[in-house]
Each structure stands twice: as C-alpha cells, then as structure tokens.
C-alpha positions as CSV (number, residue, x, y, z in Angstrom):
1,X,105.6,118.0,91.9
2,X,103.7,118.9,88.9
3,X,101.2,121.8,89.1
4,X,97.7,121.1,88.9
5,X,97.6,122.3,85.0
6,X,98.9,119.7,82.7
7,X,100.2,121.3,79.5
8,X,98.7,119.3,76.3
9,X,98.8,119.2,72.9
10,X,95.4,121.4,72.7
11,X,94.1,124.4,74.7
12,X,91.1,122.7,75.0
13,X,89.9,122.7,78.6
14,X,86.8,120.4,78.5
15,X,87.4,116.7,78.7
16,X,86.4,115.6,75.1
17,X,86.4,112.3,73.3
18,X,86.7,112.5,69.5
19,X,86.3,110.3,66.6
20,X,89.0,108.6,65.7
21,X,88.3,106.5,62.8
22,X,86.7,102.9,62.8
23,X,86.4,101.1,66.4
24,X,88.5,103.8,68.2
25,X,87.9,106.6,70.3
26,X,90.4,109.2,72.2
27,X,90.1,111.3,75.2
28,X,92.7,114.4,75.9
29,X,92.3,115.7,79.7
30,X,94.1,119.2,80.1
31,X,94.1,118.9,83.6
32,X,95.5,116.0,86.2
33,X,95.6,114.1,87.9
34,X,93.8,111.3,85.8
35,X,92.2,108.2,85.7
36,X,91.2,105.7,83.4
37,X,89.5,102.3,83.7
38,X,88.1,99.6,82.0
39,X,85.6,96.7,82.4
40,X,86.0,94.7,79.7
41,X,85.6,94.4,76.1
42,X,83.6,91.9,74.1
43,X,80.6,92.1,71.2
44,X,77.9,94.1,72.9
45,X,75.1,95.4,70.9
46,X,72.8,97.9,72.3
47,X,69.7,96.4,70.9
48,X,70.4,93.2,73.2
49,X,70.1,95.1,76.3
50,X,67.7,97.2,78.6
51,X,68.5,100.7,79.7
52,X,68.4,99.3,83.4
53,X,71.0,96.9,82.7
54,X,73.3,99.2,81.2
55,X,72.9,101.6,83.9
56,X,74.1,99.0,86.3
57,X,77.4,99.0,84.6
58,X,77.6,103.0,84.0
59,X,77.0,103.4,87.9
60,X,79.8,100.5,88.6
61,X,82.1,102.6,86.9
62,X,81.3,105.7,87.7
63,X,81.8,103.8,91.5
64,X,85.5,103.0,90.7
65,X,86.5,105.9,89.1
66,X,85.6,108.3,92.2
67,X,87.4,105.3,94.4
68,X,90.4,105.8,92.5
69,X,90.3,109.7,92.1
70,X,89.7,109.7,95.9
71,X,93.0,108.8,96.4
72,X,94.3,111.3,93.8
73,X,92.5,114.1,95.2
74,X,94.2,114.0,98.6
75,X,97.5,113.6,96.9
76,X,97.8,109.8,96.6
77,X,99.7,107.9,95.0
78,X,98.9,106.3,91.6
79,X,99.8,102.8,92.6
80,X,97.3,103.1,95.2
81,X,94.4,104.9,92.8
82,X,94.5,101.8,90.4
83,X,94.1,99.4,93.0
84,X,91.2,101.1,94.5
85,X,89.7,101.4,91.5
86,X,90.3,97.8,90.5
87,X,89.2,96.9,93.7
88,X,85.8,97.8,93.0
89,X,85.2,96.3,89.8
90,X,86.3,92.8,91.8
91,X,83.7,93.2,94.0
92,X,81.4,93.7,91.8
93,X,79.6,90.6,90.2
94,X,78.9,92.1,86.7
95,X,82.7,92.0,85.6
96,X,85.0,89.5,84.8
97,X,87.4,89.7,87.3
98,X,87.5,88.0,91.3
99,X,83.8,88.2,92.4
100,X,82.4,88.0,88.7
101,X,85.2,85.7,87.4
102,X,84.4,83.1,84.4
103,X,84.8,79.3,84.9
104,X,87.5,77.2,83.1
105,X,86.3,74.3,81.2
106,X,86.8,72.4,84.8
107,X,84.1,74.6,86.1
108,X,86.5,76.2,88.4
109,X,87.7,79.7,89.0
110,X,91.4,81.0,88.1
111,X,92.7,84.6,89.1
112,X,95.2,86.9,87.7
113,X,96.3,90.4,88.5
114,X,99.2,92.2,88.3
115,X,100.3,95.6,88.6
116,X,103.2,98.1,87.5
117,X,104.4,101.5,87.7
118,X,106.6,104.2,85.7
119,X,108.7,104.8,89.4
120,X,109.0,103.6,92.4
121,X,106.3,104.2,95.1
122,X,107.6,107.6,97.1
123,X,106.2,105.7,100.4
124,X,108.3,103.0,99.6
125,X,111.8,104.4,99.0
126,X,113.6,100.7,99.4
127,X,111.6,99.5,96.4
128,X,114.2,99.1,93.9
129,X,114.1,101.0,90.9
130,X,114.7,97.7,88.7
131,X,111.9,96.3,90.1
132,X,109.1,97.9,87.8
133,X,106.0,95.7,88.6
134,X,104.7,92.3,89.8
135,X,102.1,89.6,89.0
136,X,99.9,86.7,90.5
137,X,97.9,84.3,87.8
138,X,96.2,80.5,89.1
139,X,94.5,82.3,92.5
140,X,91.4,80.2,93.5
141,X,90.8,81.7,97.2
142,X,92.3,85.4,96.8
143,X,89.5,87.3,97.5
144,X,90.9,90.9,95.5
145,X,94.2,89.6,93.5
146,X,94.9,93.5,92.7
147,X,95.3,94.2,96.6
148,X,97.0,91.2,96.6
149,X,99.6,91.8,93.6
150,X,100.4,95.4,95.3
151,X,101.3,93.6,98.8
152,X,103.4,91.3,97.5
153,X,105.0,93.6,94.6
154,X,106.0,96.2,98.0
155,X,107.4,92.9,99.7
156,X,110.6,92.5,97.7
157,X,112.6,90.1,100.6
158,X,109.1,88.3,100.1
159,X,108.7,88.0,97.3
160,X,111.2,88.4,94.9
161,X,110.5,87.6,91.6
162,X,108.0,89.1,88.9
163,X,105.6,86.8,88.7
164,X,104.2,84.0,91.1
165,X,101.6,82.0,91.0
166,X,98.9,79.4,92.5
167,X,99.1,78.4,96.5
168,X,102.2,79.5,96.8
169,X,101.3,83.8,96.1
170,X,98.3,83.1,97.9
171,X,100.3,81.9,100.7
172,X,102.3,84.4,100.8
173,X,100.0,86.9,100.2
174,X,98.0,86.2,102.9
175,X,101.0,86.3,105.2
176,X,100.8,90.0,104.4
177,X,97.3,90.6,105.4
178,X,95.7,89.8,102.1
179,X,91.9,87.7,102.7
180,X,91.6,84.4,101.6
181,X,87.8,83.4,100.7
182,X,86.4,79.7,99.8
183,X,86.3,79.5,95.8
184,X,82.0,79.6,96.1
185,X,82.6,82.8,96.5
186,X,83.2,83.4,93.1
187,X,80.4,81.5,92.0
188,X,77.7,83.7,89.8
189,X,74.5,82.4,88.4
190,X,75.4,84.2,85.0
191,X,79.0,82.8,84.6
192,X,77.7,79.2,85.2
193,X,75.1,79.5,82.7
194,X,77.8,80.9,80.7
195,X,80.4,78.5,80.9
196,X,77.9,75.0,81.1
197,X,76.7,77.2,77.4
198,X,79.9,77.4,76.1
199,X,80.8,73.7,77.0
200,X,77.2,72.7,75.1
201,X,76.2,71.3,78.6
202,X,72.4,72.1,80.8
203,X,72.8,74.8,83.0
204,X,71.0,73.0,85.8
205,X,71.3,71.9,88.4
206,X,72.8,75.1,89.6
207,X,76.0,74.8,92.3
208,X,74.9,77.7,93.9
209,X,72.0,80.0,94.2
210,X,70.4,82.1,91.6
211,X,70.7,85.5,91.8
212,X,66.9,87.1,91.0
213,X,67.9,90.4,92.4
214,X,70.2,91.7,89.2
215,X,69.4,91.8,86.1
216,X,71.9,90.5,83.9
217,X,72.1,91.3,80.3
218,X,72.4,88.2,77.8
219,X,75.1,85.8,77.7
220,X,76.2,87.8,74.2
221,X,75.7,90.9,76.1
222,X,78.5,90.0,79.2
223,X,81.9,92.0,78.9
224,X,85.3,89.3,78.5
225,X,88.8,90.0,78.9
226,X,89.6,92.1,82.3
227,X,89.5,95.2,83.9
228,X,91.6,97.8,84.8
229,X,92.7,100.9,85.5
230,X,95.5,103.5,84.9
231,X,96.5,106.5,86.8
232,X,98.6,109.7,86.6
233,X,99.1,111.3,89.8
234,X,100.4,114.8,91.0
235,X,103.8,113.7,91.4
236,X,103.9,113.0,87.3
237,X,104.3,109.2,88.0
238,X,101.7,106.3,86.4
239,X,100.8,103.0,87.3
240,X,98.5,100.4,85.9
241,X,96.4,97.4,87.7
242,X,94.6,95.1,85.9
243,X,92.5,91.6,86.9
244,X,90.8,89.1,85.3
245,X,89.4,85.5,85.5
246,X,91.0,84.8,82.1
247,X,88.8,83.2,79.2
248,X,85.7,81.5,80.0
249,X,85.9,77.4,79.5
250,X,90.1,77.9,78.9
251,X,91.8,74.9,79.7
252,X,93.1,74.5,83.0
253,X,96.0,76.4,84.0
254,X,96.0,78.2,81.3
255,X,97.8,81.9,81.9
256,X,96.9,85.0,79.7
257,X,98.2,88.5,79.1
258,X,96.7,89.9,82.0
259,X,99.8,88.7,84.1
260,X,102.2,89.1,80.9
261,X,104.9,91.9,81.5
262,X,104.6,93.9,78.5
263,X,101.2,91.9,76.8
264,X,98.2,92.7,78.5
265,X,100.1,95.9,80.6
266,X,102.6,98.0,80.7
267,X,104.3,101.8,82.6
268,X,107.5,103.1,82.3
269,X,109.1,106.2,81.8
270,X,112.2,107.4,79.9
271,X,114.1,111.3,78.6
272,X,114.0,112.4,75.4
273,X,115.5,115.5,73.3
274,X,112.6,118.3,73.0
275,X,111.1,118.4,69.5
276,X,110.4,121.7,68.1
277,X,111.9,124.8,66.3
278,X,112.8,126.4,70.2
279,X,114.9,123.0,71.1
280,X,116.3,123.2,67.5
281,X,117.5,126.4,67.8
282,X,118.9,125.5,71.1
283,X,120.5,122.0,69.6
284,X,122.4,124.4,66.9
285,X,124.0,126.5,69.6
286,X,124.8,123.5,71.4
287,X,122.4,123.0,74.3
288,X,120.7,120.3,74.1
289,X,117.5,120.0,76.0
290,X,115.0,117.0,77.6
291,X,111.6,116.1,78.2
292,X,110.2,113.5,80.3
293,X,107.8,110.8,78.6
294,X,105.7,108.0,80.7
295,X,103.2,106.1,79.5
296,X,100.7,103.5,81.3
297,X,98.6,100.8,79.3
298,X,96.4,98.6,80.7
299,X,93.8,95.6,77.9
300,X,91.8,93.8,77.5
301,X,90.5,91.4,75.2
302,X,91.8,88.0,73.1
303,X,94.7,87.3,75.7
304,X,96.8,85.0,73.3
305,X,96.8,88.2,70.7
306,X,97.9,90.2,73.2
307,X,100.5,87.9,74.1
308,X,101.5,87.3,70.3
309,X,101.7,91.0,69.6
310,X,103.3,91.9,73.2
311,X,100.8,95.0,72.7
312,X,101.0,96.9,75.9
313,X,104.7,97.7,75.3
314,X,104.4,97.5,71.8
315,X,102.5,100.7,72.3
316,X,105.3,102.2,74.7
317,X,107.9,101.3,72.1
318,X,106.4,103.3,69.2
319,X,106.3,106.4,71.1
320,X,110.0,105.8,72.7
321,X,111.8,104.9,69.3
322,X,109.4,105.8,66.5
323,X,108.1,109.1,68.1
324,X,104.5,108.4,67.8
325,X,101.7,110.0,70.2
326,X,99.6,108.1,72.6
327,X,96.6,108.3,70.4
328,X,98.8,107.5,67.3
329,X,100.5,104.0,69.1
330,X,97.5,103.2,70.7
331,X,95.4,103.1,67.4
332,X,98.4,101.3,65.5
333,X,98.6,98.3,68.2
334,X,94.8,97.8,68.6
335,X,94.6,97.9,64.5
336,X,97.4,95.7,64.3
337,X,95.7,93.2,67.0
338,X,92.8,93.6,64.7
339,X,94.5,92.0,61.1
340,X,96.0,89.5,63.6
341,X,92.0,88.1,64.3
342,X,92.4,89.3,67.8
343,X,89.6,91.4,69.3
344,X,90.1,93.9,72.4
345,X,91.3,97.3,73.0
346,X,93.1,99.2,75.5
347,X,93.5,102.1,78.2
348,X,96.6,104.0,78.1
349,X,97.9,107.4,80.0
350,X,100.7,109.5,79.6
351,X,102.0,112.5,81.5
352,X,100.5,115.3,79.8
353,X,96.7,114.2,80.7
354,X,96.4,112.7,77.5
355,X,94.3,109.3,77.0
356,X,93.2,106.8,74.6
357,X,90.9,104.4,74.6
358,X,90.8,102.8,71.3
359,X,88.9,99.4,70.8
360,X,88.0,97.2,67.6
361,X,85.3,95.5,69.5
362,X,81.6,96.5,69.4
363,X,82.0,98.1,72.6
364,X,84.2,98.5,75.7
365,X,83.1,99.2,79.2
366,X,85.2,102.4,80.3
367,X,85.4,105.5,82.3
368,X,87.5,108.7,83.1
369,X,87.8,111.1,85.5
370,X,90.2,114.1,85.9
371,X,91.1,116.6,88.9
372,X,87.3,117.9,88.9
373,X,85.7,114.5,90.2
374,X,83.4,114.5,87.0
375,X,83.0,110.7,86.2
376,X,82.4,109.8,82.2
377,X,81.8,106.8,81.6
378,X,80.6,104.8,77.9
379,X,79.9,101.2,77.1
380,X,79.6,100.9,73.2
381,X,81.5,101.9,70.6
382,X,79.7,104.4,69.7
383,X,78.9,105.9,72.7
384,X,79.9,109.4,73.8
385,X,81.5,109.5,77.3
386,X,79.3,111.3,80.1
C-alpha cells in the first residue's frame, strides 16, 4: 500500500494547474489518492452563458468529485470511485450521458459505457488478470450503463467477452441487479430541441414535458462527447469509467470511442528500468533496478477521431516505449487529434498524482479532487480550476 504522500516530479504541495500552451492545461497533485472527471467537451464561449447556468455545472461536478473521493477516503477501491463519480453525472440532466443523453437521427436514445482498470479489483481476486476492462454500447432502458458495465465486467462466467451490446447486456445486466427504466426517461426538453435543430426540423410538438425549472444554456453552449472519470487509489492501482449517449442525430447504431478499448479509454500498468544518474550508477555495477508506471485516460470529444487515432492508448504508448510524461503524451495525442480535424481532449492519471487535462476545444467541463476533499472544478479553456 502506498503512503498517503505521492512523490512527484515537483515539491510543490498545492494542487496547481499551469499553462501549457494553446488549448491545454495540466494539473500535478503531490498527494493521493486522486480523482479526475470530465463532463464533456464542445465549443463553449463564456459570453453565451449566465453565471447561474454555469454554476449549475460547477456544483454538478464538484457533486461527483466528492462521490468518487468518498469512496477513496475510506480506502476504496478505484474501480468503485469512477463509477460513483460517473454515476452522478448520469443522473444528472445537464450532461450527455444516460439521463441527459442526445437523440440519434431516429429521435431515439443509445447508451454506451465502459470501464477498465490497471489491476484487478482486490475484492475480486477471481477476476483474471487478462481480463483488463469491459464495455456496453446500443443501451435504450439501462438506467446507469457505468453501474452497469462494472457488474457485468466482475461477472466473467456471465459475461465473458469485452464488449456487448443492445438487449442482450441489458439482459444480462439486469440479471445482476442492474435497473432497467422505459427509454422516456431519457427524454430532456434541451436534447429534443437539440436534435429536431440539428435535423432542420420544428421542435414542437414536444414528446414530453418541458422542463421550466433549469436553466439551460444555449444549444451552442451544451457540452458533447461523454463524461468520465479516472481514479488512483491507495493501493497505487487506476481505473477509468466513461458514458455517453454518443453524437447527437448519428445514424442508428452507430458505436463510438466511448466503448472502443484503447480509443476513447484506456489503464494499464507495466515495469520499467529507473532513469537517473543513481540507477545509472547502479546499471554499471550490475544491478539493475525498476519502477512501476500506470496510467488511466479517459475522452471525450469527435468519437471517429478518437477511434482513427486509437488516442487513449496512444497516449499510454508514448510514455511506455518513447519515455514521454503524462503531460508530454497527453499534449502530443490531443494535438495530434487536432491536425487530424478532430476536436476533444482528455483526462489522464498516473501513479505519482500527476494529471492532465489537455483539450483543443474552447472549453471542457472538468474537476479534481485529491486526499484533502477540496473539489476544483473549470469549464472553459481558460479557466483556472477552483
């Protein structure tokens, strides 16, 4: 078990976020355990919105971000952190994910989740060690797809594959407990008006009933991609959970990165040799010693460009075979979605404390908390995070 003091690259006790050129940003933590969430990314602009509207978002993460450090504070597991986390944001009707889900261009809801870890779950010590994650896309009735996706990825007799999708993971997934709702559930005034926009069709009549209560920001102002969260816990191990309702007005059954091994997430952990004049010296006189590297990545964003790029382990693979830092890799792969014509960003951990959260979007709703249960949270590009 790791001690509550992370060692990092900088002495630096105070959580800080620092310019890092253009469109990024990156936050180093000193202390864990950690986690980081998104909302979504997309082309907000501060003038097009009201303080109170923005506010609603800052409290909705500040809302996950204690769920998930809950967990981590009692000694939790990170797998279960992410979820609760996640599990918020799905509830909540303001992000584009189960409750707040976009339409297809069939005016219909579909769900993905999925979820992954650097180790197996200590509380499940049958979990095999190949399998490294799971995910669900094509949910209509799964009322949380990330409580879902962890069910079914600790049911291995179950379910044994990676990835399932449509009746049959719902099906299953509610054989292990998991609620199934009627689709009008995920019916939101602002995501109809959305998707009858984006189709160049009226918005009325209305399937369901306006909402008066909240206000929304603009239709240019509403965050896209997913959201999700990544965790470090105290026993050094990460995990990621992301959800989404995929792109507003895709074409039916269309799936995206969020459910993409390696595109729209990633965790895993490997040994290295130790850099360093110390290990060098060592390496000369024959010893040769190790460190342990893991690394969790969770985005959001153009899906396809995800997909295209396979960015989430794209990042994981620049710091296991080119030596690159977190902030480094995750700058390089969000620039690199960038000259491709994809917008997004993403959230990524590793087991130091250190995070990025770089974007190339106007802004990115996203949050951090550390071991002292001080949510910091930002929406725009910007924005400092507090």
């Amino acid at each position: 078990m790791l001690g509550n003091k992370l060692k990092t690259e900088s002495s630096d006790e105070n959580l800080v976020e620092k310019p890092a050129g253009p469109g990024v940003r990156s936050i180093k933590s000193e202390w864990g355990p950690v986690l980081v969430i998104h909302g979504g990314a997309g082309l907000l602009l501060k003038k097009n919105s009201t303080p109170e509207q923005r506010e609603l978002y800052r409290e909705a993460l500040r809302k996950a971000l204690v769920a998930g450090n809950n967990v981590l504070r009692s000694g939790g597991q990170a797998m279960d952190a992410v979820v609760a986390a996640v599990t918020v944001m799905e509830d909540c009707p303001l992000f584009n994910a189960a409750h707040g889900a976009v339409f297809n261009d069939a005016g219909k809801n579909e769900l993905e989740a999925s979820i992954m870890l650097s180790h197996p779950p200590p509380s499940h010590p049958s979990i095999p060690t190949s399998r490294k994650g799971f995910s669900l896309s094509l949910l209509s009735r799964a009322k949380n797809p990330s409580q879902m996706v962890r069910a079914l990825y600790l049911e291995p007799s179950l379910a044994p594959h990676a990835f399932l999708s449509g009746a049959t993971a719902e099906e299953l997934g509610h054989q292990v407990g998991q609620e199934l709702v009627d689709p009008s559930y995920f019916w939101t005034e602002h995501r109809w008006r959305e998707h009858r926009h984006g189709l160049g069709l009226p918005e009325t009549p209305m399937p369901g009933e306006p909402n008066k209560d909240m206000p929304y920001p603009p239709l240019d102002q509403l965050p896209t991609g997913t959201v999700g969260a990544v965790a470090l816990d105290v026993n050094g191990h990460i995990a990621c959970c992301t959800s989404t309702g995929g792109k507003t007005n895709k074409l039916v059954g269309r799936i995206g990165d969020t459910p993409s091994m390696g595109s729209g997430f990633w965790a895993e952990s490997w040994s290295e040799p130790k850099r360093g004049l110390w290990a060098s010296a060592l390496r000369t006189a024959g010893v040769e010693t190790f460190r342990t590297v893991t690394v969790g990545v969770s985005g959001t964003g153009d899906g396809d460009y995800f997909i295209r790029g396979a960015t989430a382990v794209d990042l994981a693979r620049r710091m296991r075979y080119q030596g690159q830092g977190l902030k480094s890799a995750a700058e390089q792969v969000v620039e690199d979605l960038r000259q491709a014509g994809g917008m997004g960003g993403v959230i990524a951990l590793d087991n130091l404390g250190n995070v990025a959260m770089p974007m190339n979007s106007a802004g990115m709703y996203r949050g951090v908390i550390d071991s002292r249960g001080e949510p910091k949270v930002a929406i725009f590009e910007d924005d400092p995070l507090e």
